[in-house]
C-alpha positions, 0 to 999 in steps of 0.5 A: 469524520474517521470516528464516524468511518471507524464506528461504521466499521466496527458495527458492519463487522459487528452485525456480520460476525453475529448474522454469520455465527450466531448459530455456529459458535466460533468453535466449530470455524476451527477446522484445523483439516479444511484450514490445512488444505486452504491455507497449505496448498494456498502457500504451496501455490505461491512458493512454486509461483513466485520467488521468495523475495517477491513474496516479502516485498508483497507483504511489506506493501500491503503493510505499507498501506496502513501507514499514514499518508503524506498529504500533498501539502506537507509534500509542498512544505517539505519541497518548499523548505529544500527550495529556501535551503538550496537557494542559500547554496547550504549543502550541509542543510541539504545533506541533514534534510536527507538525514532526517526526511522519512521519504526515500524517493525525495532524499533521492531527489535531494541527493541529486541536488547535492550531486549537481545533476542537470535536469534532464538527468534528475527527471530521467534518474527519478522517472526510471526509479517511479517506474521500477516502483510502480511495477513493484506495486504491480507485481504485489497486486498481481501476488493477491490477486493470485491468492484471492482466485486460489483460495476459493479454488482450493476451498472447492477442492478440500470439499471434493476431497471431503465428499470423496472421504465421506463417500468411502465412508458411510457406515454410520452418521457419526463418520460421516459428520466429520467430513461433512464439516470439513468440505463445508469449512474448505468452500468457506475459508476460501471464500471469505480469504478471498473475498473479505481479505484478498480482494479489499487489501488489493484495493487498498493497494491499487489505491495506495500505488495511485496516490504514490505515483502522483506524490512522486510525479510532484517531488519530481516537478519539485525538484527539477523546478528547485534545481532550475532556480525556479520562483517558489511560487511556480513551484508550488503551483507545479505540485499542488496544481494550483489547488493549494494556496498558502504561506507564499502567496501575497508574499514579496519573496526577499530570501527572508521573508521566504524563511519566514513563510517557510517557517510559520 
């Protein structure tokens, strides 16, 4: 199936690159003017907008978005291997497990583990860090929404400046060609910034926001469940929903035979 998606791809931007350039040739796209005029007054536009750090973070998300993603059964394995650790009252597994997981909110959660916390401050201390989280991903979709409306705007602009320039100077073809290329080059830089990059990796990233947000409702459930000594299977069907049905079930939950399931 991603072969299938990946080759789709790869012949839509095959057929567009041809149908767009054909003509053109990829020299002349480099207009380094109409490029400044985007793409600076773009960056001047952001910098007097936002602060540098919110900058930074917008694109360690949209990086973010390419990784892969855990799916909710690896999530539940994971949350199901905490439970067979914490029910043995390991801390020092508890402590390793936090060492090598590669998921900031569920080593949070499991921190809050060690540390004893009731329920009620392990779901208020988790909630307050997925709200901050979800307004952090809030704030880079408002950054790319930003770019994806000024770059059109400043495309317009480099050609108003263009024709300007064209206008001042008409004494022959040959002066006025130069900026001719450039003002048609300033509306289509803006247009496919925005439209072909600006607006999709929102998307993504509106997407990816989503899917985290309900991960981290689950590893929240998971964890206040683990903590309430819960039976694994309510907290299995707390995470997936009952959607998801695996190791535990038709199991007699001995603390080996959860080992055992865990583990297979």
């Amino acid at each position: 199936m991603n072969f299938i998606l990946i080759a789709i791809f790869f012949v839509a931007l095959s057929l567009f690159s041809f149908t767009a350039f054909k003509s053109i040739g990829f020299g002349m796209l480099l207009n380094p003017d109409a490029l400044m005029i985007v793409g600076g007054g773009t960056i001047v536009a952001l910098f007097l907008g936002f602060p540098l750090k919110r900058l930074r973070k917008t694109v360690l998300d949209v990086i973010e978005t390419f990784h892969v993603k855990r799916s909710n059964q690896e999530t539940a394995r994971e949350i199901l291997e905490i439970t067979r650790i914490f029910r043995k009252a390991n801390i020092r597994g508890l402590e390793k497990k936090i060492k090598y997981s590669d998921d900031d909110f569920l080593k949070m959660g499991i921190n809050l583990l060690i540390n004893r916390k009731t329920s009620e401050e392990i779901r208020n201390i988790m909630e307050k860090s997925l709200s901050m989280r979800m307004m952090d991903f809030h704030f880079s979709e408002s950054v790319l929404r930003t770019v994806a409306r000024l770059t059109p705007s400043f495309g317009l602009a480099g050609t108003v400046i263009s024709l300007i320039k064209m206008f001042q100077n008409m004494e022959s073809l040959d002066t006025i060609a130069p900026h001719m290329a450039v003002a048609m080059m300033s509306t289509f830089y803006g247009v496919i910034a925005a439209n072909l990059f600006m607006v999709p990796l929102c998307a993504k990233l509106e997407e990816h926001a989503n899917q985290s947000e309900t991960r981290m409702h689950s590893i929240i459930d998971g964890i206040e469940s683990i903590n309430n000594n819960d039976h694994p299977l309510n907290i299995e069907d707390k995470i997936n929903g009952y959607s998801v049905k695996w190791e535990w079930q038709n199991i007699q939950l001995t603390p080996n035979s959860a080992t055992e399931a865990v583990k297979k």
